[in-house]
TORZALO-863750 format. One record per residue (C-alpha): residue number from 1; z, y, x; residue in one letter. Coordinates in Angstrom, 2 decimals, m for minus. Layout:
BEGIN
- NUM; Z; Y; X; a .
...
//
This chain:
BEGIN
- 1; 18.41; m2.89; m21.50; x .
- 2; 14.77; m4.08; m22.53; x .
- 3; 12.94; m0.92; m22.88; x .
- 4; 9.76; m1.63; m25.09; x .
- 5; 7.38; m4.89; m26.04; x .
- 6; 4.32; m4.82; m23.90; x .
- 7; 1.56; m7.18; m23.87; x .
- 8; 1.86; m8.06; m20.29; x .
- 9; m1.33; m9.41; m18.86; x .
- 10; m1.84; m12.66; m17.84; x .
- 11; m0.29; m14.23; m15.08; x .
- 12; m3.54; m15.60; m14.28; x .
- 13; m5.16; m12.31; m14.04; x .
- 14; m3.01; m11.26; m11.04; x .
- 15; m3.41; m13.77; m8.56; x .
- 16; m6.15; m12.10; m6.76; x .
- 17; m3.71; m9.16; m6.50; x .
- 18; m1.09; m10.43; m5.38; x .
- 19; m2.97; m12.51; m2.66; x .
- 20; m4.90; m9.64; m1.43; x .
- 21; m1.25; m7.70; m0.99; x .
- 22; m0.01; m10.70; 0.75; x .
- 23; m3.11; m10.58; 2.99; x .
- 24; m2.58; m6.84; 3.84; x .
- 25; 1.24; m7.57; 4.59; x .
- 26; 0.50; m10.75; 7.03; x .
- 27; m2.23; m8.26; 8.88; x .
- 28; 0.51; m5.04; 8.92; x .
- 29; 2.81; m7.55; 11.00; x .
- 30; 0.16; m9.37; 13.38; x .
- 31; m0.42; m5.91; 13.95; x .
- 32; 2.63; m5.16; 14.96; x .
- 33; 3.51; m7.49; 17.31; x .
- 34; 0.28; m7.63; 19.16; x .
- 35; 0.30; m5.62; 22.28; x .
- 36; m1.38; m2.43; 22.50; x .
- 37; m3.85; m3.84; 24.92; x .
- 38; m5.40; m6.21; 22.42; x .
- 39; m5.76; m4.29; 19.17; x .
- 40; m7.60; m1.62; 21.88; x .
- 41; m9.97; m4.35; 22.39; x .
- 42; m10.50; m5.65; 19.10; x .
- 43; m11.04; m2.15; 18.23; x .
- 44; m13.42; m1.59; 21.11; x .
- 45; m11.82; 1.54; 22.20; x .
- 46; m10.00; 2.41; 25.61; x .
- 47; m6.45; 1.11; 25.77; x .
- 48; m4.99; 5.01; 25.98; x .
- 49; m7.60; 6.36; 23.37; x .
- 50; m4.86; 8.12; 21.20; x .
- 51; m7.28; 7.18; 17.83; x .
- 52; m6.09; 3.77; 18.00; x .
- 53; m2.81; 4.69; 16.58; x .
- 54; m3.39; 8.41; 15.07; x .
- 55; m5.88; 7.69; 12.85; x .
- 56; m4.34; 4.69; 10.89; x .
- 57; m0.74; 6.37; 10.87; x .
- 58; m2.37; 9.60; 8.67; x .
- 59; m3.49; 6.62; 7.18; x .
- 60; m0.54; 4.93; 6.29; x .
- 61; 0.93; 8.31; 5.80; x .
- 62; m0.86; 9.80; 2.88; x .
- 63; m1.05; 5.94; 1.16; x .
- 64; 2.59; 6.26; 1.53; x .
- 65; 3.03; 9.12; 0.30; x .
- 66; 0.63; 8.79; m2.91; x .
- 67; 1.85; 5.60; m4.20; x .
- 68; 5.52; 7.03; m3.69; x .
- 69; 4.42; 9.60; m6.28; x .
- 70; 2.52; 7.18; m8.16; x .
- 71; 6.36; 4.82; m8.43; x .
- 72; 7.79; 8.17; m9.64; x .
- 73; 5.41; 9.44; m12.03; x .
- 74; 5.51; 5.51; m13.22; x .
- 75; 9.41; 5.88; m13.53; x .
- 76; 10.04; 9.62; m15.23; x .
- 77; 6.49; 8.92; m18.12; x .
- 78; 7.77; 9.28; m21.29; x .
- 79; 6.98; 6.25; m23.10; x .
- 80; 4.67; 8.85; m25.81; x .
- 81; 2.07; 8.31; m22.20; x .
- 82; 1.58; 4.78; m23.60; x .
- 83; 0.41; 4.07; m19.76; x .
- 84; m2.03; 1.18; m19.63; x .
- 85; 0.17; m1.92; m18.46; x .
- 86; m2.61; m2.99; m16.07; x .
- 87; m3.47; 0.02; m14.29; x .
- 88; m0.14; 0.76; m13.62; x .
- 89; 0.80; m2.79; m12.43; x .
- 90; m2.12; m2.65; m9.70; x .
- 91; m0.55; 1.04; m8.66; x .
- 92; 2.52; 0.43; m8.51; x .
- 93; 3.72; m3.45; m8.60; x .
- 94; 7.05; m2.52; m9.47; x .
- 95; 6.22; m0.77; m12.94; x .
- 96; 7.28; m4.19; m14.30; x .
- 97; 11.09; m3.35; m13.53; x .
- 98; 10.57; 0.03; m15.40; x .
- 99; 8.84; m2.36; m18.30; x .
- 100; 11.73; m5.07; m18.23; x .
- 101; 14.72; m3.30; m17.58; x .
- 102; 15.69; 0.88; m16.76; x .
- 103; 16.57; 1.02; m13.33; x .
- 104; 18.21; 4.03; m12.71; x .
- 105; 17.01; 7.03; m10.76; x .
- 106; 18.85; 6.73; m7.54; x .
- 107; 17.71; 3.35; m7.38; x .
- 108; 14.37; 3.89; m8.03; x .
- 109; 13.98; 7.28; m5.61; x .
- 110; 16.11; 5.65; m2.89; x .
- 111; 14.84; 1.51; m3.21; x .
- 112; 11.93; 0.84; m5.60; x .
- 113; 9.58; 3.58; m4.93; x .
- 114; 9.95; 3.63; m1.10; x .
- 115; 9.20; m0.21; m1.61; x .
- 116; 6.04; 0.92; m3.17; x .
- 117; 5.37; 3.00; m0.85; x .
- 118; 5.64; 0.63; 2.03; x .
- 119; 3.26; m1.27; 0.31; x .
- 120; 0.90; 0.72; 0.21; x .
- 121; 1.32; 2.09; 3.42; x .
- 122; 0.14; m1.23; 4.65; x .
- 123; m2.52; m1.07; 2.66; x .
- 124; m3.34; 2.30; 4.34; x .
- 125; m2.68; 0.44; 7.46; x .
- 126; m5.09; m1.73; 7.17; x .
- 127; m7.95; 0.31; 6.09; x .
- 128; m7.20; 2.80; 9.09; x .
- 129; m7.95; m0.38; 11.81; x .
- 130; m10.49; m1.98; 9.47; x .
- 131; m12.43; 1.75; 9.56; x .
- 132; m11.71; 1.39; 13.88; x .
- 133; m12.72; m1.80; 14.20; x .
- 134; m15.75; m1.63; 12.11; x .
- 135; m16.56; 1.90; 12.09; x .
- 136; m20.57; 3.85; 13.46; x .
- 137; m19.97; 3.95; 16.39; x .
- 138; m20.96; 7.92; 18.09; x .
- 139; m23.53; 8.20; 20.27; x .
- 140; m21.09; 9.02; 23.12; x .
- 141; m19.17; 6.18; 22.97; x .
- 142; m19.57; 3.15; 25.34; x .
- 143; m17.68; m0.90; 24.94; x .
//
């Protein structure tokens, strides 16, 4: 069932978005392949410092956990919101199902909003070792 004409932006306008997501998903994975040993050093912390992997898992965590709201807020709007197309598309990428066709609830609390969530958690991801990696350094802290 089409729910309501939007003007959808420009296909053109996205491309930057959906490469940078694409970037942030190819970096999740190298990530998790690469031993332990080497993301310690390109982090320049000890191999057992526990930060390597705390510290981007809240990370993950609370992006996860915000953008899984985000999907559901997106989902149960009314349409009297009248949320703007674009904002929501860079929030929650799957607002253009909700826009297109109603998905129902089960599917969208139990497959597009944990989507959205993973996601996003990547994106959390990503800024948690990007903050490591490039961090201030403290004064205690050696190479």
């Amino acid at each position: 069932m089409i729910l309501r004409g939007a003007d959808l932006p420009v296909q053109s306008e996205w491309v930057g978005f959906v490469a940078l997501l694409a970037l942030v998903g190819v970096f999740s994975l190298t990530l998790a392949v690469l031993p332990r040993s080497w993301i310690a050093k390109l982090c320049r912390k000890d191999r057992d410092d526990e930060r390597i992997f705390s510290a981007p898992l809240k990370l993950l965590g609370g992006f996860a956990a915000i953008s899984y709201l985000v999907a559901l807020v997106a989902y149960l709007a009314p349409h009297r919101w009248d949320l703007n197309v674009q904002l929501m598309f860079s929030l929650c990428p799957l607002y253009f199902l909700k826009m297109t066709f109603d998905p129902s609830m089960v599917a969208t609390f139990f497959l597009l909003a944990p989507m959205n969530a993973a996601v996003y958690g990547g994106l959390g991801l990503t800024v948690g070792y990007a903050w490591l990696a490039f961090g201030k350094r403290t004064s205690g802290q050696t190479n």
